[in-house]
C-alpha positions in Angstrom: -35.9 -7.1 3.6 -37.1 -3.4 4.3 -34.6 -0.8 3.6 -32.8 1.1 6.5 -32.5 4.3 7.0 -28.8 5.4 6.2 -27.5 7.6 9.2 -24.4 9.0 10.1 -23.6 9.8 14.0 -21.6 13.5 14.7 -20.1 14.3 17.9 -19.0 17.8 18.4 -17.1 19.0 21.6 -13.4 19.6 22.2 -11.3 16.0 22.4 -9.0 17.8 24.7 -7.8 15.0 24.2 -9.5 12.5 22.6 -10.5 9.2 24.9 -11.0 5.8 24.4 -14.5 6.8 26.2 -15.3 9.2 22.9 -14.9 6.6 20.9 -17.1 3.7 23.0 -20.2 6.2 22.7 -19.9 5.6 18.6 -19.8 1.4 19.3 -22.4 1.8 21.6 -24.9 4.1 19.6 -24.0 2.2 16.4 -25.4 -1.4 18.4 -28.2 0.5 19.8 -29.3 1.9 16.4 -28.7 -1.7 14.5 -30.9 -3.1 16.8 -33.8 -0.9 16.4 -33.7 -2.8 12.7 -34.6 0.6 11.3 -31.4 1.8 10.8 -28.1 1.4 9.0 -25.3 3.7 10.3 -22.8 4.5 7.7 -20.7 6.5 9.6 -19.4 8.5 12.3 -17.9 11.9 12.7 -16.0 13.6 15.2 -15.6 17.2 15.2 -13.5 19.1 17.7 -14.5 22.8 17.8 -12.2 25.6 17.3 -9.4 26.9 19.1 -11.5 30.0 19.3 -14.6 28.3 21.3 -12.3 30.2 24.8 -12.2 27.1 26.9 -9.2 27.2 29.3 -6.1 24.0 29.0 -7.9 23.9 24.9 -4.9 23.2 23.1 -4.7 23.9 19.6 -7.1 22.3 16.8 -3.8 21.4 15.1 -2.9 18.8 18.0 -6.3 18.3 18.9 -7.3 17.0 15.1 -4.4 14.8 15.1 -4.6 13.0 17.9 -7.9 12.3 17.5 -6.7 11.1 14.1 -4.4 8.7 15.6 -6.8 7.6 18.1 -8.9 6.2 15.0 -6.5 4.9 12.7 -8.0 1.0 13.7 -11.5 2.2 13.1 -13.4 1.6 9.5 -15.8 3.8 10.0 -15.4 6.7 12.3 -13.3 10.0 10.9 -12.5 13.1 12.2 -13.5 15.6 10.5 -11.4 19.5 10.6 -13.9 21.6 9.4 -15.8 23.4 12.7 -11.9 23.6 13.4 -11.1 25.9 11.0 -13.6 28.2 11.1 -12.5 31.7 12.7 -15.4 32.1 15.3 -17.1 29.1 17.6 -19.6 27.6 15.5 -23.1 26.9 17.6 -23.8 23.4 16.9 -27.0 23.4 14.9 -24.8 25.0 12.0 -22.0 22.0 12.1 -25.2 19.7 11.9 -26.4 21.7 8.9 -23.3 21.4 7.2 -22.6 17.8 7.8 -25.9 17.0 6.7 -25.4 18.6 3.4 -22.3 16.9 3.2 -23.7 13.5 3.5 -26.3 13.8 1.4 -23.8 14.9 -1.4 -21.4 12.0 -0.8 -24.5 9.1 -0.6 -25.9 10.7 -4.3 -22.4 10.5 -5.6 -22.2 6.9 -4.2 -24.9 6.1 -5.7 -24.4 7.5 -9.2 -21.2 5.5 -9.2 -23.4 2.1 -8.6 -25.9 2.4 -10.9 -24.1 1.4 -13.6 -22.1 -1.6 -11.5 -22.1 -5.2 -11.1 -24.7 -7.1 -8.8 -22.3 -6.9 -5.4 -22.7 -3.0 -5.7 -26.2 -3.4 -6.9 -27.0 -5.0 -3.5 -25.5 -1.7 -1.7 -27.0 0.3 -3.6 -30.9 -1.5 -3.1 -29.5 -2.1 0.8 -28.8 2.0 1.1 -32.3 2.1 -1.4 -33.8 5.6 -2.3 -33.9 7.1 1.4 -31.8 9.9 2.0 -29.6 9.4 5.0 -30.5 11.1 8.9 -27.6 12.6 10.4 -27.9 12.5 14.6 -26.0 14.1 17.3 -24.1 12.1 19.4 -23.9 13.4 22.8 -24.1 12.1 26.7 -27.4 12.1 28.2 -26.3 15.3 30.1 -26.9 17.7 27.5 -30.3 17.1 27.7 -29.7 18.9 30.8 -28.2 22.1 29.7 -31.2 22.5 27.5 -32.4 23.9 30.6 -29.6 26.0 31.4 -30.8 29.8 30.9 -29.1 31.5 27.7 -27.1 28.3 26.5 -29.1 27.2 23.5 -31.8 29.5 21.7 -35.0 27.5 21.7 -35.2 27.4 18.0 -31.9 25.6 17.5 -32.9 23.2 20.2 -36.3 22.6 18.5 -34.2 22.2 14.6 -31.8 19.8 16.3 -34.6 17.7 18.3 -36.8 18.0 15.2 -34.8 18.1 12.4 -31.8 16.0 13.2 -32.2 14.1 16.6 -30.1 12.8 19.3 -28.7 9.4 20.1 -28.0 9.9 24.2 -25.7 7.7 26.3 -26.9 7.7 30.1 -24.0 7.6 32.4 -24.3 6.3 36.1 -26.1 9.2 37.9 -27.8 11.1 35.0 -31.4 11.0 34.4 -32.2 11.7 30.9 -36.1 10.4 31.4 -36.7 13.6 33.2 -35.0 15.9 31.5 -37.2 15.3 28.6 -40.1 15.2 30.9 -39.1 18.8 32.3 -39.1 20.0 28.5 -41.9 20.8 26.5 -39.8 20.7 22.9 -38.0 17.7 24.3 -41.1 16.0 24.8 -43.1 16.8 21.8 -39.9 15.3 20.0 -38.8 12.7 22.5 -39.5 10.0 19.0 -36.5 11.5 17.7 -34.4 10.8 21.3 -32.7 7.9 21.3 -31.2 6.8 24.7 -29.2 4.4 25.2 -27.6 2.7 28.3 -24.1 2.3 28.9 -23.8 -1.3 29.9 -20.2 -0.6 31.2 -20.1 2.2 33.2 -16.7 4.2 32.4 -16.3 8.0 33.8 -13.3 8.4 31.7 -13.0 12.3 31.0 -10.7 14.3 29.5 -10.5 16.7 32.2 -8.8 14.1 34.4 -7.0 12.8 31.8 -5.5 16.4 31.7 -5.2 16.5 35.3 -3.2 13.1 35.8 -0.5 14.4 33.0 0.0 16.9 34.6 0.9 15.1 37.5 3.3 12.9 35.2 0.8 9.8 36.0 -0.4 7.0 33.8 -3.3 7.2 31.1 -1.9 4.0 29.6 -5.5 2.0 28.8 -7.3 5.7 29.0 -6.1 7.1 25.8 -4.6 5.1 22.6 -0.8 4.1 23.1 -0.1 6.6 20.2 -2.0 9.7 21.9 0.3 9.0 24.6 3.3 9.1 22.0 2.0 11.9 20.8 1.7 14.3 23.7 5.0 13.0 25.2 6.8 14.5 21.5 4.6 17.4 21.4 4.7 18.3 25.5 1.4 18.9 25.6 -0.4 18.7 28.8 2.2 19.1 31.2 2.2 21.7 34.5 4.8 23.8 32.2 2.8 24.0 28.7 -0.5 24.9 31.1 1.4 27.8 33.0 2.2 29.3 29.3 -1.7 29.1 28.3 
């Protein structure tokens, strides 16, 4: 059987809170690139940016981190991960790429010196994983390809090092054409090998934003957000008309 490519999915943004929706783009990109038969993902990151990124209702990284931990507590391979968190200035997202990247590739070589010398079961791994060194591909909704557009949003080189470099795994949502947002962009176009789009066979317009709006208004997000995200911001009082008139 030919190797796969081992890849790891990132999705940056602010999980304010986190939403069963985040965590459906990782199944769904994980199918999608299983099918392709070129690819086997490893794992999936999820990295909530800094309290310092400015946007209004952000609560802190400190909530924001652990709630997103609880959220995947039943998953076996998706993590979040703290460290654009702690960094004292918003970090543009090419350089959380360039870290994570680094980061993978010193965790699969230390995997892999730890096999050679195993029995057959991690033999197989290891020859499954083979001598490729692992890809590392934003995950983002198809809308972003969007805001490439957007006049002093992204500097043209880091959009060319993330299309080029890295790549994209895009989920389409009911109204978004992502087809002619790469057709609009030269760089998008000239890299559109390295675009992978993917259809959300379930449409779901879960956001955060009105999940912050509906508990503020003391309503339900039972089925919207993990049961112990809910727990979580009912002990912590997050989210409520009172905690957003002290912001």
């Amino acid at each position: 059987m030919k190797s796969r490519i081992p890849l790891v999915l990132l999705a940056c943004g602010s999980f304010n809170p986190i939403t069963n929706m985040h965590m459906r783009l990782f199944e769904l990109a994980r199918d999608h690139l299983h099918q392709t038969g070129r690819y086997q993902v490893i794992e999936g990151i999820i990295s909530p940016v800094s309290d310092n990124y400015g946007k209004k209702g952000l609560v802190s990284a400190r909530h924001r981190i652990a709630m997103a931990q609880l959220a995947l507590e039943t998953s076996d391979w998706i993590r979040v991960d703290p460290w654009e968190s702690e960094q004292e200035k918003w970090t543009e997202t090419v350089k959380v790429l360039r870290h994570h990247y680094n980061e993978s590739l010193r965790s699969l070589h230390f995997r892999k010196e730890l096999m050679k010398n195993n029995g057959p079961t991690e033999r197989a791994t290891e020859d499954f994983l083979s001598s490729l060194d692992p890809e590392l591909k934003l995950l983002c909704g198809a809308d972003i390809l969007k805001t490439f557009s957007t006049p002093n949003l992204w500097k043209e080189e880091h959009i060319k090092e993330i299309v080029e470099k890295f790549g994209l795994v895009c989920i389409s949502r009911a109204g978004s054409d992502p087809v002619q947002y790469i057709s609009e962009s030269e760089i998008l176009t000239q890299f559109q090998h390295n675009i992978h789009l993917v259809a959300e066979w379930i449409q779901n317009e879960i956001s955060a934003t009105h999940i912050r709006h509906a508990l503020c208004k003391g309503l339900s997000v039972k089925y919207l957000i993990p049961d112990s995200v809910i727990s979580y911001i009912k002990h912590y009082n997050i989210y409520t008309e009172e905690s957003e008139r002290e912001k």
